[in-house]
Every structure is written in structure tokens, then in C-alpha cells.
VEXTOR-516147 format. One record per residue (C-alpha): residue number from 1; residue in three letters; x, y negated, z. Coordinates in Angstrom, 3 decimals, always signed. Example, Ala and Ser with C-alpha at 12.3 -4.5 7.8 and 13.67 -1.06 7.14 Angstrom:
BEGIN
<roba->1	semar->Ala	X->+12.300	Y->+4.500	Z->+7.800>
<roba->2	semar->Ser	X->+13.670	Y->+1.060	Z->+7.140>
***
This chain:
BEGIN
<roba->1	semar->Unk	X->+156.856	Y->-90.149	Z->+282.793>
<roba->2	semar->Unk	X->+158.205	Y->-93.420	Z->+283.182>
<roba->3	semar->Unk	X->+159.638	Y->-92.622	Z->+286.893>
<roba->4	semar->Unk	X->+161.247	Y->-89.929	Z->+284.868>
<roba->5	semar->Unk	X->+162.609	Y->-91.787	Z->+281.869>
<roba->6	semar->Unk	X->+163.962	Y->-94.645	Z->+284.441>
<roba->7	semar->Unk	X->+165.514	Y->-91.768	Z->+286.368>
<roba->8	semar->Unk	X->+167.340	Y->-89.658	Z->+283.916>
<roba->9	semar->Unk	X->+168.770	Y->-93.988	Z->+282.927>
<roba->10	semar->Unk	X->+170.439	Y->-94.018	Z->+286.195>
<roba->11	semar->Unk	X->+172.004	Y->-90.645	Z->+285.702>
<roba->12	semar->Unk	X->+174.037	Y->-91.711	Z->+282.519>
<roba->13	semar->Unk	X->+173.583	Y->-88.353	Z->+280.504>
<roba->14	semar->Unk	X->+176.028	Y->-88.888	Z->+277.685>
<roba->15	semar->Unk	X->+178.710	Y->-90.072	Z->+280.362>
<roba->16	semar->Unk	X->+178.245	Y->-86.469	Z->+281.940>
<roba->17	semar->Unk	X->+180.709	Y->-85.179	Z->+279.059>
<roba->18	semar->Unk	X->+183.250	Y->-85.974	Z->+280.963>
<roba->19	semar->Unk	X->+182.823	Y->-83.998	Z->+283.377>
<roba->20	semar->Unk	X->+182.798	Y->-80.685	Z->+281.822>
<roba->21	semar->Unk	X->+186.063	Y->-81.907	Z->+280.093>
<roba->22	semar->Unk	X->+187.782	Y->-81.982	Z->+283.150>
<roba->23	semar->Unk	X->+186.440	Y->-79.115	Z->+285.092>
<roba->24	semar->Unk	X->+187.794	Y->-77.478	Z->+281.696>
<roba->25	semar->Unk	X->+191.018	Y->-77.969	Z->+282.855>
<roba->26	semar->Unk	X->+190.840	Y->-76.489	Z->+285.982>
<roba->27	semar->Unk	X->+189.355	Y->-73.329	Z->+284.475>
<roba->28	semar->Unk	X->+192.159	Y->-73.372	Z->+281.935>
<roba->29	semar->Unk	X->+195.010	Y->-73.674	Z->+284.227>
<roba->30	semar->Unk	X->+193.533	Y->-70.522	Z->+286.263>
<roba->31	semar->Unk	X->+193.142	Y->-68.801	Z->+283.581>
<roba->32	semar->Unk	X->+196.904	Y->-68.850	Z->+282.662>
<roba->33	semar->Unk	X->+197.773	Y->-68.003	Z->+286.128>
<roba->34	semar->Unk	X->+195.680	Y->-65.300	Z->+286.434>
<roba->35	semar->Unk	X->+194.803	Y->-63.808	Z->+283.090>
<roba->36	semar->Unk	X->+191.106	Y->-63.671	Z->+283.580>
<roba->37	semar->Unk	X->+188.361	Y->-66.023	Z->+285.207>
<roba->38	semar->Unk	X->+184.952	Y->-65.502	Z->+286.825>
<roba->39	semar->Unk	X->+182.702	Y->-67.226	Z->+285.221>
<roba->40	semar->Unk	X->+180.193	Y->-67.229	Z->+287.490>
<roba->41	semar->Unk	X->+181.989	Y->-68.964	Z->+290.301>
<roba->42	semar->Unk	X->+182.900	Y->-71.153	Z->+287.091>
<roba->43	semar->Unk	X->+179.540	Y->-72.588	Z->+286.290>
<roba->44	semar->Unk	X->+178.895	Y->-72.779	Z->+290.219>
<roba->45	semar->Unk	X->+181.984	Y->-75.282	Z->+290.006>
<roba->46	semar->Unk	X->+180.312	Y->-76.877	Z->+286.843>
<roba->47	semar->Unk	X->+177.368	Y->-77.648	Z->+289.235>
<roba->48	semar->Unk	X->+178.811	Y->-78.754	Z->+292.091>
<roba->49	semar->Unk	X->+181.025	Y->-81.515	Z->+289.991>
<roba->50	semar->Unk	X->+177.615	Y->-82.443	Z->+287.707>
<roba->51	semar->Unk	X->+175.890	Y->-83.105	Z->+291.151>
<roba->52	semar->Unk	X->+179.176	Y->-85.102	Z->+292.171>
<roba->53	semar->Unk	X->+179.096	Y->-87.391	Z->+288.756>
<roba->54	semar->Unk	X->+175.235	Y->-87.786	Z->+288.666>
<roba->55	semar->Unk	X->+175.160	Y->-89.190	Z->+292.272>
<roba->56	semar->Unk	X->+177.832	Y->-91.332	Z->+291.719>
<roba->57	semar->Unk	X->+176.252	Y->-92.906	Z->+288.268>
<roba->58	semar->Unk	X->+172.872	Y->-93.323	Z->+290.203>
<roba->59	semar->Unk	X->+174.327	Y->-94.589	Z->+293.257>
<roba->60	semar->Unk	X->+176.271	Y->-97.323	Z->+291.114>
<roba->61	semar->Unk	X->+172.500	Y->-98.429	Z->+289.153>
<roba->62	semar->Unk	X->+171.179	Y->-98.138	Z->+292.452>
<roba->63	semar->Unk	X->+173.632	Y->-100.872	Z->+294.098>
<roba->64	semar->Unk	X->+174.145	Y->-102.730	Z->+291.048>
<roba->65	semar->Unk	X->+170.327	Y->-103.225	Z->+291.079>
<roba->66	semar->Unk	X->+170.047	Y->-104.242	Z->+294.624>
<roba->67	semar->Unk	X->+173.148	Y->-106.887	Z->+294.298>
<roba->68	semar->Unk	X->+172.085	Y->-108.546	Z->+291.463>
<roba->69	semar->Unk	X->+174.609	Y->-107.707	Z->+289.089>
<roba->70	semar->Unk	X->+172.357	Y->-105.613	Z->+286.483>
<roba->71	semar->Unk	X->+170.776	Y->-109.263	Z->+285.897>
<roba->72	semar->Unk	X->+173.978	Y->-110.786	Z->+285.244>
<roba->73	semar->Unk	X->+175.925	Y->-107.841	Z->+282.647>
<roba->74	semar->Unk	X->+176.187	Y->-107.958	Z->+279.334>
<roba->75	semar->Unk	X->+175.360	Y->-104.504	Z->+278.884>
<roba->76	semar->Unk	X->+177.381	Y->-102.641	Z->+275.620>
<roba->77	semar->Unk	X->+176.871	Y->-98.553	Z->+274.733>
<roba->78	semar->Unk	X->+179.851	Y->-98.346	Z->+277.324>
<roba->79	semar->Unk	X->+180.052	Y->-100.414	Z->+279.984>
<roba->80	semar->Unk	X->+177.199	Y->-102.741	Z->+281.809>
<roba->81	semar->Unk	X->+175.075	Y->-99.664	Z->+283.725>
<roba->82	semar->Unk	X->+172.080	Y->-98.389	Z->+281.760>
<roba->83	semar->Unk	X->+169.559	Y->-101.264	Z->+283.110>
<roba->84	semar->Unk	X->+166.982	Y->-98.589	Z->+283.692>
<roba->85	semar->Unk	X->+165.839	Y->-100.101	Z->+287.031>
<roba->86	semar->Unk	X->+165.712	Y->-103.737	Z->+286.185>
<roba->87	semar->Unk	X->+163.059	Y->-102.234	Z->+283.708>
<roba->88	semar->Unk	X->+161.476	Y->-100.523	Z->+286.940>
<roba->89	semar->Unk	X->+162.613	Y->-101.518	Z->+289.815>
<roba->90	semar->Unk	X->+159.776	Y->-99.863	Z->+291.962>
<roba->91	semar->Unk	X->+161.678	Y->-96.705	Z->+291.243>
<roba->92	semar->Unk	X->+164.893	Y->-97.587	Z->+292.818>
<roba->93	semar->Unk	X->+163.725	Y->-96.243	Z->+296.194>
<roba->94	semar->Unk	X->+163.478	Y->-92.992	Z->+294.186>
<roba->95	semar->Unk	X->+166.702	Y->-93.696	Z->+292.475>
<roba->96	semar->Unk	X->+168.599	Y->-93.715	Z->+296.076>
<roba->97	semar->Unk	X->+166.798	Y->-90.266	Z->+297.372>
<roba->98	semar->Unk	X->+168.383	Y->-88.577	Z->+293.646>
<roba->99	semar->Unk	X->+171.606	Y->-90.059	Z->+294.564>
<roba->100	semar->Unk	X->+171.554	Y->-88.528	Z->+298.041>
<roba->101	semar->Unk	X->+170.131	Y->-85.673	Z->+296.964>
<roba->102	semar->Unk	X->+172.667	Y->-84.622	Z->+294.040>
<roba->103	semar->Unk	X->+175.202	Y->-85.355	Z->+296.800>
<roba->104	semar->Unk	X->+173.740	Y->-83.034	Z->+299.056>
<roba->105	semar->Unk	X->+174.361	Y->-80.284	Z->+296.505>
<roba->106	semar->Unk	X->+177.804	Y->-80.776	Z->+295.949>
<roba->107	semar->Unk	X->+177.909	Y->-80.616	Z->+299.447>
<roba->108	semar->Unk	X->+175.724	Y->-77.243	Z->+299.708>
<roba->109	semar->Unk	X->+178.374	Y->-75.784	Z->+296.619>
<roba->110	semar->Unk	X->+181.728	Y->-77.173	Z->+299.076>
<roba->111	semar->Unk	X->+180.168	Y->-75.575	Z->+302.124>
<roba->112	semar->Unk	X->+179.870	Y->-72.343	Z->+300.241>
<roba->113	semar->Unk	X->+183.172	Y->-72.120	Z->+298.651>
<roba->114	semar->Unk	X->+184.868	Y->-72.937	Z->+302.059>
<roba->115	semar->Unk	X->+182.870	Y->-70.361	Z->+303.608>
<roba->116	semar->Unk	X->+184.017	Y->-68.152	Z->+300.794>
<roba->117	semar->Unk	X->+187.823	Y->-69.490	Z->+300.912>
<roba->118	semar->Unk	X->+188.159	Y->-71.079	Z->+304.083>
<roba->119	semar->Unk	X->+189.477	Y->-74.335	Z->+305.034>
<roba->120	semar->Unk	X->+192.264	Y->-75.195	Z->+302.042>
<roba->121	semar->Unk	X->+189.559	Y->-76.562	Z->+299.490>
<roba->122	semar->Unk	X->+188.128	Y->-78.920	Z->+302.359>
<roba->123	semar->Unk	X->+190.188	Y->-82.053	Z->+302.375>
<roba->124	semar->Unk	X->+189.584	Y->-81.831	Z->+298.366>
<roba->125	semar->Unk	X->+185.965	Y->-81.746	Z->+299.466>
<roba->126	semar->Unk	X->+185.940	Y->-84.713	Z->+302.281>
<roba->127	semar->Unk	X->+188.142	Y->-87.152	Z->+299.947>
<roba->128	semar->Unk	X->+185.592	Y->-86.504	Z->+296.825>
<roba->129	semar->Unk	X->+182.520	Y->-86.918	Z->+298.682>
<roba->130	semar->Unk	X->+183.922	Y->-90.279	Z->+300.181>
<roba->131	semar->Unk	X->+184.526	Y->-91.380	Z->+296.702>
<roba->132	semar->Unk	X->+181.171	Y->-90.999	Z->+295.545>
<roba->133	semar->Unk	X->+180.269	Y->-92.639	Z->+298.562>
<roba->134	semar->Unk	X->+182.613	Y->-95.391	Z->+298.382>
<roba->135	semar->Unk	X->+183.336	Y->-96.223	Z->+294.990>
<roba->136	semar->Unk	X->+180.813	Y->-98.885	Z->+294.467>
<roba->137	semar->Unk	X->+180.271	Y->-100.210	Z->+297.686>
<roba->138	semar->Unk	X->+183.761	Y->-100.563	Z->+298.986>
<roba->139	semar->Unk	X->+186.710	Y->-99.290	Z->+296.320>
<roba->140	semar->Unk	X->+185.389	Y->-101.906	Z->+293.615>
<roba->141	semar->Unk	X->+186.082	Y->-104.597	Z->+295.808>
<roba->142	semar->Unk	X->+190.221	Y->-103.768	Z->+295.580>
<roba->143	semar->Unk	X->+191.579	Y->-103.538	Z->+292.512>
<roba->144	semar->Unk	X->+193.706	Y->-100.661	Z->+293.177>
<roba->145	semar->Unk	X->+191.577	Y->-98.546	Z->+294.428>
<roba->146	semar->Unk	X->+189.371	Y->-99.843	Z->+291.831>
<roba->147	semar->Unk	X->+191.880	Y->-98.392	Z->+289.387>
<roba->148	semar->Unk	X->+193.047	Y->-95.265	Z->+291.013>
<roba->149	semar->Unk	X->+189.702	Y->-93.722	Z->+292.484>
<roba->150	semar->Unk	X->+188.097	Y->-92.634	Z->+289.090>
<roba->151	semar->Unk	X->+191.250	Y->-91.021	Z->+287.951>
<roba->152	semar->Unk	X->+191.740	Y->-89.438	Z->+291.158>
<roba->153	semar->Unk	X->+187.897	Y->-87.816	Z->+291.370>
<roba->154	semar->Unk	X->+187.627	Y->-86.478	Z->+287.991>
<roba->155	semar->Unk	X->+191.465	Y->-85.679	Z->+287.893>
<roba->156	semar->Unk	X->+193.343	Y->-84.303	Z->+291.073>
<roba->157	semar->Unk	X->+190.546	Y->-83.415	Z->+293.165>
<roba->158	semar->Unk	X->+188.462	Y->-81.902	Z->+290.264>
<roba->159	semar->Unk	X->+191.147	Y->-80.043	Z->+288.457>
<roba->160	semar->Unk	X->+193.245	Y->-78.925	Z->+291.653>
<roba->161	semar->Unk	X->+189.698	Y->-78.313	Z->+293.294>
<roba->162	semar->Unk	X->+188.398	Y->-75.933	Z->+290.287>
<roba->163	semar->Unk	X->+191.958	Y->-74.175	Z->+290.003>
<roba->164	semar->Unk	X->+192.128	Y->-73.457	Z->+294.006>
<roba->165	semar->Unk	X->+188.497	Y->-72.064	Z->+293.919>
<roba->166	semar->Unk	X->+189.403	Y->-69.614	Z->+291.228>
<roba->167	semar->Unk	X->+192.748	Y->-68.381	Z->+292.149>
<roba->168	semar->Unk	X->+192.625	Y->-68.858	Z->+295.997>
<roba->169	semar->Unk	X->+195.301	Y->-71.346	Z->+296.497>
<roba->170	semar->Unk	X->+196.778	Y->-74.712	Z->+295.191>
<roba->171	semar->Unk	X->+199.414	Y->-75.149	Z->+292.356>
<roba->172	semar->Unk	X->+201.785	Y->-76.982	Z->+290.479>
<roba->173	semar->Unk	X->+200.763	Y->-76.266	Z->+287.486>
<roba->174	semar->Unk	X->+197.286	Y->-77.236	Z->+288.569>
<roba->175	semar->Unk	X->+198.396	Y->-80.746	Z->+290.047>
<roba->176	semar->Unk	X->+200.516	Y->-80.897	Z->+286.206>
<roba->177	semar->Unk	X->+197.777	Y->-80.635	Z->+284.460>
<roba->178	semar->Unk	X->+195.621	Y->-82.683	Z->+286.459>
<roba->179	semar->Unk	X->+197.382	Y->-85.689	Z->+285.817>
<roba->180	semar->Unk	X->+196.710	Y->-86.168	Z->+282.313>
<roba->181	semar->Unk	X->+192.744	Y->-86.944	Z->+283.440>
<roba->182	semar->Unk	X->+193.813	Y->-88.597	Z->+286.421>
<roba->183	semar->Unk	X->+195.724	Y->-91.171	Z->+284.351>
<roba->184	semar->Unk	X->+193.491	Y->-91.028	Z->+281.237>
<roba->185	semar->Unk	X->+189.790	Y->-91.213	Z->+283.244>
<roba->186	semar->Unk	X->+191.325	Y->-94.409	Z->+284.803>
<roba->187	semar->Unk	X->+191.720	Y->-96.131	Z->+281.750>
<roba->188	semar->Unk	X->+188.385	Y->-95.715	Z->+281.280>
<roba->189	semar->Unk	X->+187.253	Y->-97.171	Z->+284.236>
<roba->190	semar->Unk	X->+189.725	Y->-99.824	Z->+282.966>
<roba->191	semar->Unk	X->+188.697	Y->-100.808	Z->+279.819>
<roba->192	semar->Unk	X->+185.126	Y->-100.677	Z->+280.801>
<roba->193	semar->Unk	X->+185.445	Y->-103.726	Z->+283.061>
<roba->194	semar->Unk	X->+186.686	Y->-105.864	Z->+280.109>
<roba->195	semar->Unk	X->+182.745	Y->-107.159	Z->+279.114>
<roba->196	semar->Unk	X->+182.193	Y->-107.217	Z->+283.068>
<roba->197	semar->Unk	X->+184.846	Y->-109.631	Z->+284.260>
<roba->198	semar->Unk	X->+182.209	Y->-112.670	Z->+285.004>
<roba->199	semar->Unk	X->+179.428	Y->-110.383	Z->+286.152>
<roba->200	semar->Unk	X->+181.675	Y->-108.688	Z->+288.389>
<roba->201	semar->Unk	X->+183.127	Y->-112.120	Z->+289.344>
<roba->202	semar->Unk	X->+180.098	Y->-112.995	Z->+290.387>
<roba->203	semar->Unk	X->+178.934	Y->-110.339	Z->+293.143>
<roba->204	semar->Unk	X->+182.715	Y->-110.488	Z->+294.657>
<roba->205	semar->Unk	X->+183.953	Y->-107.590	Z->+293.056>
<roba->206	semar->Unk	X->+187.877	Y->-107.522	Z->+292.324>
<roba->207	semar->Unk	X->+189.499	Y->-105.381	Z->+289.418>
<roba->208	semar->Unk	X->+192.225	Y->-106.020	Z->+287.512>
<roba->209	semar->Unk	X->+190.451	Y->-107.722	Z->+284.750>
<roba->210	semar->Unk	X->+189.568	Y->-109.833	Z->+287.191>
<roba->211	semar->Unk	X->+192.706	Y->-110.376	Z->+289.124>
<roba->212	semar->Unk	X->+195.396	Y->-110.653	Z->+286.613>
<roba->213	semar->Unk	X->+193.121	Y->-111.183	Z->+283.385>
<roba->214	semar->Unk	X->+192.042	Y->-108.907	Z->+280.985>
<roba->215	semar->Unk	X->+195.746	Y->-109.921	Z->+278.664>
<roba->216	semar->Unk	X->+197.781	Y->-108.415	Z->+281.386>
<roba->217	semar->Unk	X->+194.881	Y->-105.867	Z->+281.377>
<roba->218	semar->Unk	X->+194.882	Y->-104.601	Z->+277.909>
<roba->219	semar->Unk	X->+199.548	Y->-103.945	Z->+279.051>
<roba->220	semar->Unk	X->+198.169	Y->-101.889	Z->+281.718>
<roba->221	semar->Unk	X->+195.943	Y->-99.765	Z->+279.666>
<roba->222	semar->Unk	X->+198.878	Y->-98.708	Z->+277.543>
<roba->223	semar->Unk	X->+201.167	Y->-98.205	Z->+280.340>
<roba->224	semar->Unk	X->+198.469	Y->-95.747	Z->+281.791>
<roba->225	semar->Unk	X->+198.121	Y->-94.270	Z->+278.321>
<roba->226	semar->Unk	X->+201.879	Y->-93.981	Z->+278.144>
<roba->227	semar->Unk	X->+202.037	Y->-91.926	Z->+280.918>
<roba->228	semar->Unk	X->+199.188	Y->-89.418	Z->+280.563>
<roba->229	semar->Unk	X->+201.159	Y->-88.125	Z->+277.951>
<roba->230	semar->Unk	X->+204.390	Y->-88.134	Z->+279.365>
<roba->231	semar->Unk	X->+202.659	Y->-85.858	Z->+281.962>
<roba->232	semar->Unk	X->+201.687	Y->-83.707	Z->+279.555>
<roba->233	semar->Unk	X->+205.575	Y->-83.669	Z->+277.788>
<roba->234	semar->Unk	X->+207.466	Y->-83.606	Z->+281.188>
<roba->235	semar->Unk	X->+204.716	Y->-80.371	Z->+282.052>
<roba->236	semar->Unk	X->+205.785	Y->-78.464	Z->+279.513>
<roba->237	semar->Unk	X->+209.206	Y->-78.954	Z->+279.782>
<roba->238	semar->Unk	X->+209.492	Y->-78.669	Z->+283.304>
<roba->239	semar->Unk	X->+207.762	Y->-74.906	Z->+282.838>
<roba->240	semar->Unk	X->+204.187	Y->-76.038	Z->+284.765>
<roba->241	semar->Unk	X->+202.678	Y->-76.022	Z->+281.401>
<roba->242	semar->Unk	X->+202.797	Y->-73.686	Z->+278.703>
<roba->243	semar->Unk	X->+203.884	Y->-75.088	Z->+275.012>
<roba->244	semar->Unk	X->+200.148	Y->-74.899	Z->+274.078>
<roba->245	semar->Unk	X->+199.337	Y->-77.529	Z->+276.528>
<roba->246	semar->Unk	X->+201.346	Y->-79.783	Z->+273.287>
<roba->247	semar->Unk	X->+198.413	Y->-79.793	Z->+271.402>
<roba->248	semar->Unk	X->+196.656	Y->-82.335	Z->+273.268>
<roba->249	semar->Unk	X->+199.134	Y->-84.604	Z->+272.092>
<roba->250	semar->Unk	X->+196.712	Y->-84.720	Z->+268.498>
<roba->251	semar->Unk	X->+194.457	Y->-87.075	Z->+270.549>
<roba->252	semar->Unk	X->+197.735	Y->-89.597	Z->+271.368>
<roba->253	semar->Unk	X->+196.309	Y->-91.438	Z->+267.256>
<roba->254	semar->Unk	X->+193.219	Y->-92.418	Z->+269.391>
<roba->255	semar->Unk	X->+194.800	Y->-94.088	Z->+271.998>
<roba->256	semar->Unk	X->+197.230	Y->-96.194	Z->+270.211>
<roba->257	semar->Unk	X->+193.949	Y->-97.449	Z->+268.353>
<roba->258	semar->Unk	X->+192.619	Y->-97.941	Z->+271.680>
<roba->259	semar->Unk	X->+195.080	Y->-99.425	Z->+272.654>
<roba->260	semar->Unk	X->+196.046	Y->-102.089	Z->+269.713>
<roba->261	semar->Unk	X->+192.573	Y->-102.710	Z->+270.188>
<roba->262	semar->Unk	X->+192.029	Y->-104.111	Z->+273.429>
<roba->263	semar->Unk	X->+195.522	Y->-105.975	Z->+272.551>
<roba->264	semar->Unk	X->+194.099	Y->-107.832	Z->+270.179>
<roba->265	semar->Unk	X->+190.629	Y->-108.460	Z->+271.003>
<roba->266	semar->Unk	X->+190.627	Y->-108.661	Z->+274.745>
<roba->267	semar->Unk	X->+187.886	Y->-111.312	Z->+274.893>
<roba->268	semar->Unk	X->+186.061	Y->-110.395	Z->+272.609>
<roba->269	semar->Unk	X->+183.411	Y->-108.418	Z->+273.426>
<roba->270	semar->Unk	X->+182.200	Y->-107.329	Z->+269.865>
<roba->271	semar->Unk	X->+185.674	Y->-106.477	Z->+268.071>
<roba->272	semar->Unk	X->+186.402	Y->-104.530	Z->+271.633>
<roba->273	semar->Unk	X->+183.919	Y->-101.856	Z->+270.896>
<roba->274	semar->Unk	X->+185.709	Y->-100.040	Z->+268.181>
<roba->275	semar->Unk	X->+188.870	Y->-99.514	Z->+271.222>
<roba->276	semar->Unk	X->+186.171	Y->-98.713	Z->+273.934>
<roba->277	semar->Unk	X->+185.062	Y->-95.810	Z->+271.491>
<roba->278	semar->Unk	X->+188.288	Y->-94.775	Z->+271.012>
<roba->279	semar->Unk	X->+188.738	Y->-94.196	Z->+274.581>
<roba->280	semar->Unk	X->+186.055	Y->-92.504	Z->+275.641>
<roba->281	semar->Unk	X->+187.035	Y->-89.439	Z->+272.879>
<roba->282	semar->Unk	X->+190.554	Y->-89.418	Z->+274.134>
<roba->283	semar->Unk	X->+189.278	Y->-89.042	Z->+277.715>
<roba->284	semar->Unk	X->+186.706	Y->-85.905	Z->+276.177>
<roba->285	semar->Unk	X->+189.005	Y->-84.411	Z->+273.568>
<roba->286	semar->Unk	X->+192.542	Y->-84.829	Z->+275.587>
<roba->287	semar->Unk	X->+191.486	Y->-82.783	Z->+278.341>
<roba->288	semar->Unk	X->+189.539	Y->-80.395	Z->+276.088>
<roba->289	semar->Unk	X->+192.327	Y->-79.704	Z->+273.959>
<roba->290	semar->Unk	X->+194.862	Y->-79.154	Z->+277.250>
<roba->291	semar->Unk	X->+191.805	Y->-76.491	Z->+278.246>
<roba->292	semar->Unk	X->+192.166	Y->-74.561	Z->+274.783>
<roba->293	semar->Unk	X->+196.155	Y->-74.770	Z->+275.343>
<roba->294	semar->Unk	X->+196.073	Y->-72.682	Z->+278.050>
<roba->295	semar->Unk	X->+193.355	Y->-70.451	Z->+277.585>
<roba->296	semar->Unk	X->+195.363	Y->-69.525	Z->+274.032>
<roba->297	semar->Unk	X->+198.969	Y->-69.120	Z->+276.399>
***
């Protein structure tokens, strides 16, 4: 049982959220382009991008653990890993098998769908696996990438991948809509970091918190906010999004609170929460509401 408990730690569970969100999106913008959606192949997507998210939480306890740095964080409800396998670390060989092994069914679900759809959902399918790979090991060591990669997995390559399984082929509406959890799933990575700068200092790792201070940080986050919706304004009036998609505009309250927030209370860890909170429901209800937009157009 406690194998167990310290496992379903390094998974993250209330982080998985997210990923439903965004594969929400996908299913939304095929459903507007086709008018109907198989909902089988749906939850088959669900699965694959659930494997995808769990192995990339447990791979990041997993090398977190073995570097050091879960001794080091200041851990708050989120940011700073669970700390499931500092509490039992025999388990961490265990830990890296799960990772693999959720991997490996993403994988098995890519395979299939390619076999299905042939060979236009595969560099979708290389790219993501190399960023579960990757992220910890390699893309948190550059601050770009550091910034970009989250976006990109749970945005493009989710959204674009889900739309191209269901309809067959790739879109601009799809690659519209996938911005706005590109852009927004970034800035969660972002503000995350804030609590982590000296931990994170401390193994080598360089993101921009680290580089050009959490100040210049907290500019960047509304920047970032500022364009996810943009993307969803210049959608609609560009025609790649229907006048539904507008609703997920309601969530825009959020992220100015968010946003004031980590203005004002940049180093401080405690006043920060409140701002961190606020983030993590515009990343869940943004793209949730941009889903119901277009399954009501």
C-alpha cells in the first residue's frame, strides 16, 4: 500500500485536469468541422495523452529525486514536485519502470492511430514523445525551451494531434485554437518556477526566473497572458473560430488577478499563492470554455 500511495505521488493526480482540458479542445474544434465526433476514438485519445502527462510527472519526481533537488524545494500545493519519493525512496526504481511504462502506451495508442491514418499524425507523435523524454533532463536546462515545451505538448501537438485523429487531416482552425493552451499552459510552467528559483539554481537548471529574475518574470507572464487571448480575438475574427469560441474570454478576470499578483508579490512565496491559484483555473476553465464554444457553433 505504501508502494502504491508513493506511486500514485509521483503521478500528480489533480495536475491531470489539465489534460482533459486540452484534449477538449481538440474534440471541440472537430466537432465544428465535422458536425459529429466518435467518441470512442475520443477517449482512446484521452488515454493516450493521460499516459503522455503521467509519464512525464513521474519521470520529473523520478529525476528530481535522483539529483537532489526534492531535498532542496520548498514544496507549495503548486509547484515543488509531490515529495512522494524522498518519503520512499526504495520505490523510485519502481517509479522509473511507471514512467516508461505509461510512455510505452502512448506509444502503443500513436502506433495504432498511424496504422489507422498513416504517416501525417507521426511527426506530432515523435516531437511529443521527445518532450516527455526531454523535458526534465535536457529542456529545463534552457530557458526557452524551458518556456516553450509545456505550451507546445499540451497545446499544438495535443490539440492539432486530437483534431487530425478525428477528422483525418490538419487545420487551421485546429492550430487557432491550439494556441490559446499553448500560450496559457506555459504560463503555468512559468509561474510555477517562482518558489523554485534557488532550488533550481542549485542543480544547474536555467529558467527565466532564474535568468532574468522573477520581476522581469512576473512582465513575461502577462505578456503570455496577453496573447492567449489575442489568439482567441484574432481567431474569431479571422473566421478559424466561431463567435462562441468568445466566451472563453469570461476567464480573462482570473488572469489579470494572476497576474497583479505575481506583480506584486514576486518574492514572496506566501502572498504568491493566491496568483498561482488563479492560474491554474484559467489554464482548466479557458480551454474548457473554448471546448463548449464550439461544440454549441
Amino acid at each position: 500500500m505504501d508502494t502504491l500511495k508513493t506511486l500514485l505521488g509521483t503521478m500528480r493526480i489533480p495536475f491531470l485536469l489539465l489534460t482533459p482540458a486540452c484534449v477538449s479542445v481538440g474534440v471541440g474544434t472537430a466537432h465544428w468541422q465535422m458536425g459529429k465526433v466518435d467518441w470512442l476514438t475520443a477517449s482512446l485519445i484521452l488515454l493516450g495523452a493521460v499516459s503522455a502527462h503521467i509519464s512525464v510527472n513521474v519521470f520529473n519526481e523520478y529525476y528530481d529525486f535522483k539529483s537532489g533537488l526534492d531535498a532542496k524545494t520548498e514544496r507549495t500545493p503548486f509547484s515543488g514536485g509531490s515529495g512522494a519519493l524522498p518519503g520512499n525512496p526504495q520505490v523510485a526504481r519502481v517509479a522509473s519502470v511507471l514512467a516508461w511504462a505509461t510512455l510505452l502506451i502512448t506509444a502503443a495508442v500513436g502506433v495504432y492511430f498511424i496504422s489507422e491514418l498513416g504517416v501525417g499524425l507521426l511527426p506530432i507523435g515523435l516531437f511529443g514523445v521527445f518532450l516527455v523524454v526531454s523535458y526534465t533532463t535536457w529542456c529545463a536546462y534552457n530557458p526557452l525551451l524551458c518556456l516553450l515545451a509545456p505550451g507546445l505538448g499540451f497545446g499544438v501537438l495535443m490539440v492539432m494531434g486530437t483534431d487530425f485523429v478525428l477528422t483525418g487531416s490538419y487545420s487551421l482552425s485546429s492550430f487557432a485554437a491550439s494556441l490559446i493552451p499553448t500560450f496559457l499552459v506555459s504560463n503555468l510552467l512559468l509561474l510555477n518556477q517562482f518558489p523554485d528559483v534557488e532550488a533550481d539554481k542549485s542543480v544547474g537548471r536555467r529558467h527565466f526566473p532564474i535568468t532574468i529574475g522573477v520581476e522581469a518574470s512576473s512582465v513575461l507572464l502577462g505578456v503570455i497572458y496577453l496573447l492567449a487571448y489575442l489568439a482567441i480575438v484574432l481567431g474569431v475574427l479571422l473566421s478559424l473560430l466561431p463567435l462562441y469560441a468568445l466566451i472563453a474570454l469570461l476567464t480573462a478576470g482570473f488572469a489579470w488577478r494572476s497576474y497583479r499578483g505575481a506583480r506584486r508579490y514576486a518574492t514572496d512565496i506566501p502572498a504568491l499563492l493566491p496568483a498561482m491559484k488563479m492560474n491554474v483555473l484559467v489554464n482548466l476553465l479557458t480551454p474548457a470554455l473554448l471546448a463548449v464554444g464550439l461544440f454549441i457553433a
